[in-house]
C-alpha positions as CSV (number, residue, x, y, z in Angstrom):
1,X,-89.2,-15.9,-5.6
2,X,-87.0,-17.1,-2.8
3,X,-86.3,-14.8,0.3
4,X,-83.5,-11.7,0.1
5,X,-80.3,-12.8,1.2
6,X,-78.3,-10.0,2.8
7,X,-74.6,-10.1,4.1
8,X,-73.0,-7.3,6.0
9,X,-69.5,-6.5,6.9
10,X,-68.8,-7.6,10.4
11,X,-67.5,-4.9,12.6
12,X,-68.2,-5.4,15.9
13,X,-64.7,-7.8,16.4
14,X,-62.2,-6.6,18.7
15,X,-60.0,-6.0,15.8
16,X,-62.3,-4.0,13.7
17,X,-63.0,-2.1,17.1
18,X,-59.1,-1.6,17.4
19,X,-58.3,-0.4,13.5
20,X,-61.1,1.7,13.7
21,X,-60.3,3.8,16.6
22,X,-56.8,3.6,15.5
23,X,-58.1,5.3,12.1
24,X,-60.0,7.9,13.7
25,X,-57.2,9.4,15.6
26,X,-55.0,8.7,12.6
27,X,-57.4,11.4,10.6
28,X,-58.4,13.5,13.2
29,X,-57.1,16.5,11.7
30,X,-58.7,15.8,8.7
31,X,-62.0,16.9,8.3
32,X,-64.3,14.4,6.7
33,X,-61.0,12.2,6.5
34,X,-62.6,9.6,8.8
35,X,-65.6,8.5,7.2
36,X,-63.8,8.5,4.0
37,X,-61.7,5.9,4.4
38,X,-64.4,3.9,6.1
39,X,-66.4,4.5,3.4
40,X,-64.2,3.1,0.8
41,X,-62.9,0.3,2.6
42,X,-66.1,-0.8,3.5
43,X,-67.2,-0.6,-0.2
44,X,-64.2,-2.7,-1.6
45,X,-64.9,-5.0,1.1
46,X,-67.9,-5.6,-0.6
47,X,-66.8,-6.1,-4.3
48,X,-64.8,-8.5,-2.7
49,X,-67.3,-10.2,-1.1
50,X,-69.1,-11.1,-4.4
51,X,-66.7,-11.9,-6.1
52,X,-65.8,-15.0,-3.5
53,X,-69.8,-15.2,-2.3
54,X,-69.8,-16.8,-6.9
55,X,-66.8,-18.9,-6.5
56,X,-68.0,-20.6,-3.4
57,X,-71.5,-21.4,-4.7
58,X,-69.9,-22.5,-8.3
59,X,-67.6,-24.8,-6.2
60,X,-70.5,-27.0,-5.5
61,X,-73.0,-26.3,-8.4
62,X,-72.7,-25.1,-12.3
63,X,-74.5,-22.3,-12.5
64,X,-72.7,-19.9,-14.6
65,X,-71.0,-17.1,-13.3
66,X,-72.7,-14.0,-15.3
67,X,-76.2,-15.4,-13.9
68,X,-75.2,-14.9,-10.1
69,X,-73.7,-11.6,-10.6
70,X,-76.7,-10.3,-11.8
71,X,-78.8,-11.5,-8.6
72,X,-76.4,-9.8,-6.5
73,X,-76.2,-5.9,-5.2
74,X,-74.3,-4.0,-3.1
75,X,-75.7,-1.7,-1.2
76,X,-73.0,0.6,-1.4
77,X,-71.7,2.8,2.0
78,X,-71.4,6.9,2.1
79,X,-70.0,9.2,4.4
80,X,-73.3,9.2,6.2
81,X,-74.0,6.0,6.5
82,X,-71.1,3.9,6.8
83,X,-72.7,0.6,6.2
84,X,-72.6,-1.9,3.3
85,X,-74.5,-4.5,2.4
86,X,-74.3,-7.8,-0.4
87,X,-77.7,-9.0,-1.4
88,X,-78.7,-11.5,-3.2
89,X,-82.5,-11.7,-5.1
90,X,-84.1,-13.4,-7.5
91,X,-86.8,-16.6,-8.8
92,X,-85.7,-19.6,-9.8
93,X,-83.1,-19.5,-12.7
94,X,-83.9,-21.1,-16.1
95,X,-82.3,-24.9,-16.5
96,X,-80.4,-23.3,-19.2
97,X,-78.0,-21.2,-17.1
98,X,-76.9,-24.6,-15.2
99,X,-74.4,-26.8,-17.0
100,X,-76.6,-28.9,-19.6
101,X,-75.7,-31.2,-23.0
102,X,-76.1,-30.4,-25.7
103,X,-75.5,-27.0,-26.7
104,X,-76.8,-26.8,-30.1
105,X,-80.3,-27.0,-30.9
106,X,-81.9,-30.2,-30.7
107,X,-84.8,-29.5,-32.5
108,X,-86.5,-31.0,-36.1
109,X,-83.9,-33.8,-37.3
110,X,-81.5,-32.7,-34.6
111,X,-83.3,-34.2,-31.8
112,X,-81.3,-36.0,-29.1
113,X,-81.7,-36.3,-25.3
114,X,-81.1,-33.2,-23.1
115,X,-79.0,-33.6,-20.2
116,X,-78.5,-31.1,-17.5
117,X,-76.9,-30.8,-13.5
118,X,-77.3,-28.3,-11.2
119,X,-75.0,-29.7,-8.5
120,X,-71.2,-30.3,-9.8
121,X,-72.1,-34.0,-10.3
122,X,-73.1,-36.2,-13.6
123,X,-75.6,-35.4,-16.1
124,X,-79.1,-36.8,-15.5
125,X,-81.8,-36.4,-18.5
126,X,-83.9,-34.0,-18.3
127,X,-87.4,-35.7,-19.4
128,X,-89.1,-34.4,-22.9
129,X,-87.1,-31.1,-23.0
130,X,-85.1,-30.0,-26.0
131,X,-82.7,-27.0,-26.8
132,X,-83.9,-23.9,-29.0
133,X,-81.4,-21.0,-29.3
134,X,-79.6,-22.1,-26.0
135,X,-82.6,-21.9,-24.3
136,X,-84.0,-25.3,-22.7
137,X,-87.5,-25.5,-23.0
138,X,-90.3,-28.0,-22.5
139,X,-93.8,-28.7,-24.1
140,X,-96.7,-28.5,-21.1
141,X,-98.7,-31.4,-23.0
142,X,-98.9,-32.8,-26.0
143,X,-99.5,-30.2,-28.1
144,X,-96.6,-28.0,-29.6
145,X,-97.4,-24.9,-27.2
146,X,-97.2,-23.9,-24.8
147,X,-93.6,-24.1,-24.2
148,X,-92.3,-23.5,-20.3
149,X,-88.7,-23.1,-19.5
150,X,-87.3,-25.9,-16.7
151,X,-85.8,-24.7,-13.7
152,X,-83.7,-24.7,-10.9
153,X,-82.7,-23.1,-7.8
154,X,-82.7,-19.3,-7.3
155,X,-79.1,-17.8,-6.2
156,X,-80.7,-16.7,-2.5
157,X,-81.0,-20.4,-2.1
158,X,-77.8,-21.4,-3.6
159,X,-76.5,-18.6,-1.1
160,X,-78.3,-19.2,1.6
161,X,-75.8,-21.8,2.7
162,X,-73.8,-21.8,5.9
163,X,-70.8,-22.5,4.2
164,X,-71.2,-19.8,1.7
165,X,-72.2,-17.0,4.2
166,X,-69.2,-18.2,6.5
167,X,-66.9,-17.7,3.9
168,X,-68.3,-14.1,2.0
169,X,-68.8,-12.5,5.8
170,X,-64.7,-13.8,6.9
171,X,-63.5,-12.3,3.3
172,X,-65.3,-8.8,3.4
173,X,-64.0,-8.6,7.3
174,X,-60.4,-9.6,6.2
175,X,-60.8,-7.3,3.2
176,X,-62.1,-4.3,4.8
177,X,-59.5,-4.4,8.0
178,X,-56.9,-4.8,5.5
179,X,-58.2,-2.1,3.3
180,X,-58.6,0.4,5.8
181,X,-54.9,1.0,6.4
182,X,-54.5,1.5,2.9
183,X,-57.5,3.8,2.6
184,X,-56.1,5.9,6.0
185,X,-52.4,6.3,3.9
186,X,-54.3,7.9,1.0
187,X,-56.9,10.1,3.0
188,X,-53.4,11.7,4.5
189,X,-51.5,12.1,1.3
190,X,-55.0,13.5,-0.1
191,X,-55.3,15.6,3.1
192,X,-51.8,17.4,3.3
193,X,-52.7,18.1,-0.9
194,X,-56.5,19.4,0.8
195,X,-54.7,22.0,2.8
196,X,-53.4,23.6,-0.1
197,X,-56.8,23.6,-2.0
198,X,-56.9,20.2,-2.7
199,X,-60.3,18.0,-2.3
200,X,-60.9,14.7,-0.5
201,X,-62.9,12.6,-2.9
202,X,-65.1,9.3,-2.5
């Protein structure tokens, strides 16, 4: 298993330190107003950053989309604790979730040559494997079992890439200073409705 990968939203710039305060006083009359719009800004900052942290890694490899999703998690921000976090987790991912030829099974009378790439560049064979039920697996020896699935990098290592962290920590900071003015306008309109029995909610 490779090592965690954890992003967080970058909030000690002078801007962040400038929106923020100009929140706070925005929402000062409403209670719990404050971290609520934090809260929720810093959470869609987040989504966001997945969402660009698998583009940016399937710019340079072909490892499908659905497969990184699943190795990352957001560690999601309350009004208590106004921090969020993208993580990414995981062991090495099975051949089969990279870009590989041929799809259908290659097995019995079927049998050709299976070709895979991990990085966005040409096919290269892929020794004595074949394909079973989109799976691509391998004998160990001669014999017809054991049978081990080929693999190739885990996402923390296709994430733990400076060009990928520089990238998912600029778009959740751009996200979550633009966010937060939109977060502030609806914590008012939610607020002046709160006054009249109305509840602010997450």
């Amino acid at each position: 298993m490779s090592n965690p990968l954890n992003i967080s939203v970058l909030s000690g710039s002078k801007s962040a330190a400038v929106k923020l305060n100009s929140a706070r006083n925005a929402l000062s009359g409403i209670k719990g107003g404050f971290p609520t719009a934090v809260m929720r800004a810093l959470n869609r900052a987040s989504q966001h950053g997945r969402t660009d942290a698998v583009k940016a890694i399937r710019n340079e490899y072909t490892v499908k989309a659905g497969a990184l999703r699943k190795s990352f998690a957001i560690k999601k921000a309350t009004r208590k604790d106004l921090e969020t976090t993208l993580g990414a987790k995981g062991s090495r991912l099975p051949l089969s979730e990279y870009r590989f030829t041929p799809k259908q099974d290659t097995t019995g009378n079927a049998r050709k040559p299976v070709r895979a790439a991990i990085q966005n560049r040409g096919l290269q064979p892929v020794g004595s494997a074949f394909v079973w039920k989109g799976m691509i697996l391998q004998r160990e020896g001669t014999r017809s079992t054991p049978l081990i699935k080929p693999r190739g990098p885990a996402v923390p290592f296709l994430a733990n890439r400076d060009t990928v962290i520089e990238n998912v920590q600029a778009g959740m900071s751009d996200t979550f200073l633009r966010r937060l003015d939109h977060e502030v306008g609806q914590v008012l309109k939610t607020g002046m409705k709160g006054r009249n029995g109305g509840k602010i909610h997450g």
